[in-house]
N, C-alpha and C positions, 0 to 999 in steps of 0.2 A: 378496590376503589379505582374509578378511571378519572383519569388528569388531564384527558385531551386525546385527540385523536391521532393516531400515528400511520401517516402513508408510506408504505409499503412499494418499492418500487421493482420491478421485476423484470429483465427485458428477457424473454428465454427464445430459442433456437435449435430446433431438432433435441429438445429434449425430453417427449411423450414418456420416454419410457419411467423418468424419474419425476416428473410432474404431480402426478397423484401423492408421490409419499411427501413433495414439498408441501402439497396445499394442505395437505392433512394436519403437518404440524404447525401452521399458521392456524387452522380452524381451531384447534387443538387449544390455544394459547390461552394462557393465565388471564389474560389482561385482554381485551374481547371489543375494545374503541379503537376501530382499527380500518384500514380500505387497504384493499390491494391494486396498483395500480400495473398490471401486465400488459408489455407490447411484444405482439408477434416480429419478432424480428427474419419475417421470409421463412418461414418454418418450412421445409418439404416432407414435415413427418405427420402426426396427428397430433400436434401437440395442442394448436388453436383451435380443434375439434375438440379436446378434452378440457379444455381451458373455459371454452367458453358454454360448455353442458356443466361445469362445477361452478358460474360466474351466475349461472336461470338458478341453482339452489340455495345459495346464496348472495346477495344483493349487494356486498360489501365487497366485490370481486368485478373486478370492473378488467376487459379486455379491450386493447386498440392493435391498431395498425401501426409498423414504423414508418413516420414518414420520409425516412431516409434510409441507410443501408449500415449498419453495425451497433457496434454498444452503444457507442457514445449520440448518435440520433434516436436510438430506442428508451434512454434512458431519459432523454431533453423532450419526446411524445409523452411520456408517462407524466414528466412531473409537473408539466405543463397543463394537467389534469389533478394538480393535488387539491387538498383542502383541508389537511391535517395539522397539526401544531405539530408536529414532529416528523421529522425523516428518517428513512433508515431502507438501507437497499437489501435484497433479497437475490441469492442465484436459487436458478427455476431447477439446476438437481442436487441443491442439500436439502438440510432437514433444521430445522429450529427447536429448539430442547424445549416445554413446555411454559418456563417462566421467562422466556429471553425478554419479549418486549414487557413484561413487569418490573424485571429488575433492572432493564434501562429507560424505562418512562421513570421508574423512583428515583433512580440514580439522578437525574436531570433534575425534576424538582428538587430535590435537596439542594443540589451544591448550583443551581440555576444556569441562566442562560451565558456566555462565554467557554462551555464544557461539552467535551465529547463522551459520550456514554460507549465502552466497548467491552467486550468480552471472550471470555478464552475459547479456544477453538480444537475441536479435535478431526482430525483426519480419519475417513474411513474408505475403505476399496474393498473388492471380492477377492481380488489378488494380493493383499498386504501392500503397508509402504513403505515405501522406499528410505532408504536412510536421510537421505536429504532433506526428504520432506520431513521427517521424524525431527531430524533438529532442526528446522526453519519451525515449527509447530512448538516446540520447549521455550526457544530461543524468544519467539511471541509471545507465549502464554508468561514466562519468566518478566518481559518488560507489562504486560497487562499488569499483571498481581501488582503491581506497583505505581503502576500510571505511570513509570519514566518511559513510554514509548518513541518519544521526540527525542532521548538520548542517544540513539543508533540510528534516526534517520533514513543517514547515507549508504547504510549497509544493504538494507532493503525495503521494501513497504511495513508500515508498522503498524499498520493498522488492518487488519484483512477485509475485503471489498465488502465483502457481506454480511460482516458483523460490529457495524457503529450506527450510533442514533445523536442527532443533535437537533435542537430546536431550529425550526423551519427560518426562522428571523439571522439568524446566526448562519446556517447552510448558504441564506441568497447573501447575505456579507462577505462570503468568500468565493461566488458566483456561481455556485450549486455544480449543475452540469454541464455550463454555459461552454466552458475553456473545452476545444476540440483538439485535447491531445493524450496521448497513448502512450503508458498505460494509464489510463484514465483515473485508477484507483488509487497510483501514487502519486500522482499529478494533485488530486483531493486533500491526500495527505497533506503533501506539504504546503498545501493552500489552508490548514487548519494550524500546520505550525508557524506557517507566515500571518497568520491573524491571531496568534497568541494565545488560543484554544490549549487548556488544559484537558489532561486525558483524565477521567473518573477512573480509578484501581478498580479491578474485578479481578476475585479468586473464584469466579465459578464459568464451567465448561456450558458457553451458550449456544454452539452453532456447530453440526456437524459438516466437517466440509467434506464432499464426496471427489476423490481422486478417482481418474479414470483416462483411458490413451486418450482419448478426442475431444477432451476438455479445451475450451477455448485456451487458457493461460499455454498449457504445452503444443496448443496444435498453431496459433496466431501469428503474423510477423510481429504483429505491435506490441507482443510481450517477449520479443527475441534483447539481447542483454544489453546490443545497442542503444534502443529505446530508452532504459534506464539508466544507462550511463548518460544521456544527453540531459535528463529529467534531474540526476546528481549534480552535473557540474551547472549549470545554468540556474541555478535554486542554488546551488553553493554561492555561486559568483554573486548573485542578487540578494542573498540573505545574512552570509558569514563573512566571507569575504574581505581582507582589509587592502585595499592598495596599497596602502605604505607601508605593510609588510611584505619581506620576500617570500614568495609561492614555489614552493617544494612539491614536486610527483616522487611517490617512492615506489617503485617495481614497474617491471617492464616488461608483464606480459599483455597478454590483449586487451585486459583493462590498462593498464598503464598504458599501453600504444594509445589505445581511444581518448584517453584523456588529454594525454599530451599534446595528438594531434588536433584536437578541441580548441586547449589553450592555444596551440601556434594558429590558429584560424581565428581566434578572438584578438590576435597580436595581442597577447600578454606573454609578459618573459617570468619565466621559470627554470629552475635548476629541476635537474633529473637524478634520482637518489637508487640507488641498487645494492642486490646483498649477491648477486649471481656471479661468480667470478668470472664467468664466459663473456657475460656482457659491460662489466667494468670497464672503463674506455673505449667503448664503441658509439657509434654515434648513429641515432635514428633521430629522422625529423633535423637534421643538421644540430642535434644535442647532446654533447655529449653525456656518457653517464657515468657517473662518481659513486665512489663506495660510500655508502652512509654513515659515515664517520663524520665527513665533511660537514653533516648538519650539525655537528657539536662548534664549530666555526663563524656556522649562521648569527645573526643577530634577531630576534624576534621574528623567527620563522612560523608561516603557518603550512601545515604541510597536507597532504591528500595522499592517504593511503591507499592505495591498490594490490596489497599481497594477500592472496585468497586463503593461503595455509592459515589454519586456526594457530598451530604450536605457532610459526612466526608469526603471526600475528601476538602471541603473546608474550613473547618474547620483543616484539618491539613497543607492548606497549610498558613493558616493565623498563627499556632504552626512555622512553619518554618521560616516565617517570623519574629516573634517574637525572632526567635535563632539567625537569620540575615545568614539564610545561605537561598541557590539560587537554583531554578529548573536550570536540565540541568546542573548541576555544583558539588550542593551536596547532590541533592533529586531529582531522575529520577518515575513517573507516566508509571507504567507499567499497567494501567488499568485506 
């Protein structure tokens, strides 16, 4: 049964060689009420040659020109071209599993429009993946199955770029692709949890994502970690945030530096929290830094965590719990 149309937005980039196995699995698709809206984003390969001889075969395949230069003007060309009752972005080298846009066009009518329709993801490469990616892929798939994806945030993007769908009325309420900043994907994000967007649970694997060296995410500065530290703390400040509580940083390596020095450029005062004995009263950014003991002293602290290790990490969040204060409340996981 079709419930409406879903535009398909695609901006690709020198990627001919994986082009055919994407469109194949969109053609492919359960659910068949659908336009793809692709913009040649400067291709110097064949890709808008291949694009647009599978766009003469079928009609629901629609190619442009970007009128500007990267994602984020390739993807404001396309949608600016929509006519779908539903959104949902596509990258030009994965694959879409057979039922993806059925089970999230259903998913949407049911529980209706204020909902994000997403689904689990799997990783694949010629080379195998890396561990990293292995668990950022669990770690995802683990908050999907549940729809608590706005529980972790600050950790990292929680929603993967190219596997959500939400009602077109809802998308421009939160300015679509309007906001020109990088990475685009998480910037999205938290423009769905700032407008109170509930995630839909999905326990099924909708979207293959293809890992590869020259993939935009590893090859781009705008997905280097700086990027997302700025995209963290500035969405923290304007969404979590309490002034009249004291603001605690804990760890002090290159995300804690970043952070800190954030805050010191916003003139907000904060205490600097550390478990490193080397750097235990030393002082960067004219701050000093204290053992974390200290925050058992604080009075209704909220604090930003930046220690990367999983063990401490869990280990401080069992410290937290012991003080009886709450992730997401009074201790946000920026890493």
């Amino acid at each position: 049964m079709q419930n409406g149309k879903v535009s398909i937005i695609i901006p690709f980039k020198n990627t001919a060689h994986f082009l055919l196995e994407c469109l194949d699995s969109i053609v492919s698709q359960t659910y068949t009420d659908w336009e793809v809206l692709a913009v040649n984003d400067h291709s110097t390969d064949k890709g808008l040659e291949l694009l647009t001889s599978y766009s003469q075969k079928d009609q629901r395949i629609k190619v442009f020109q970007n009128n500007g230069n990267g994602i984020i003007p390739a993807l404001q060309t396309a949608y600016a071209q929509r006519s779908g009752e539903f959104v949902t972005r596509m990258d030009s080298d994965d694959i879409m599993e057979p039922n993806r846009l059925e089970v999230m066009v259903n998913s949407l009518i049911e529980h209706g429009k204020g909902h994000v329709a997403v689904g689990q993801v799997k990783y694949f490469s010629n080379r195998g993946i890396s561990n990293g990616y292995q668990r950022y892929e669990e770690w995802l798939n683990r908050l999907t199955s549940t729809g608590n994806n706005f529980d972790e945030i600050y950790k990292e993007c929680v929603i993967p770029s190219p596997c959500w769908m939400t009602y077109r009325a809802d998308f421009e309420q939160c300015e679509g692709f309007e906001p020109k900043r990088y990475p685009e994907d998480y910037d999205l994000t938290f423009r769905f949890y700032e407008h109170g967007f509930k995630i839909i649970p999905c326990d099924q694997v909708l979207h293959l994502w293809r890992d590869y060296d020259t993939r935009t995410s590893r090859t781009h500065e705008h997905y280097a970690q700086n990027y997302f530290l700025d995209i963290k703390l500035d969405y923290f400040l304007k969404l979590n945030y309490d002034k009249n509580r004291p603001l605690i940083v804990w760890g002090a390596g290159f995300k804690g530096k970043k952070i800190a020095k954030g805050l010191k450029n916003k003139g907000l005062e904060y205490s600097w929290l550390c478990d490193n004995p080397k750097k235990i009263g030393k002082k960067i950014y004219g701050k000093e830094l204290v053992h974390f003991a200290a925050l058992q002293n604080v009075k209704n602290p909220q604090s930003i965590i930046t220690v990367a290790n999983e063990n401490a990490q869990h280990e401080i969040r069992s410290y937290f719990l012991e003080l009886g204060q709450l992730p997401m409340q009074d201790y946000f996981l920026f890493c």
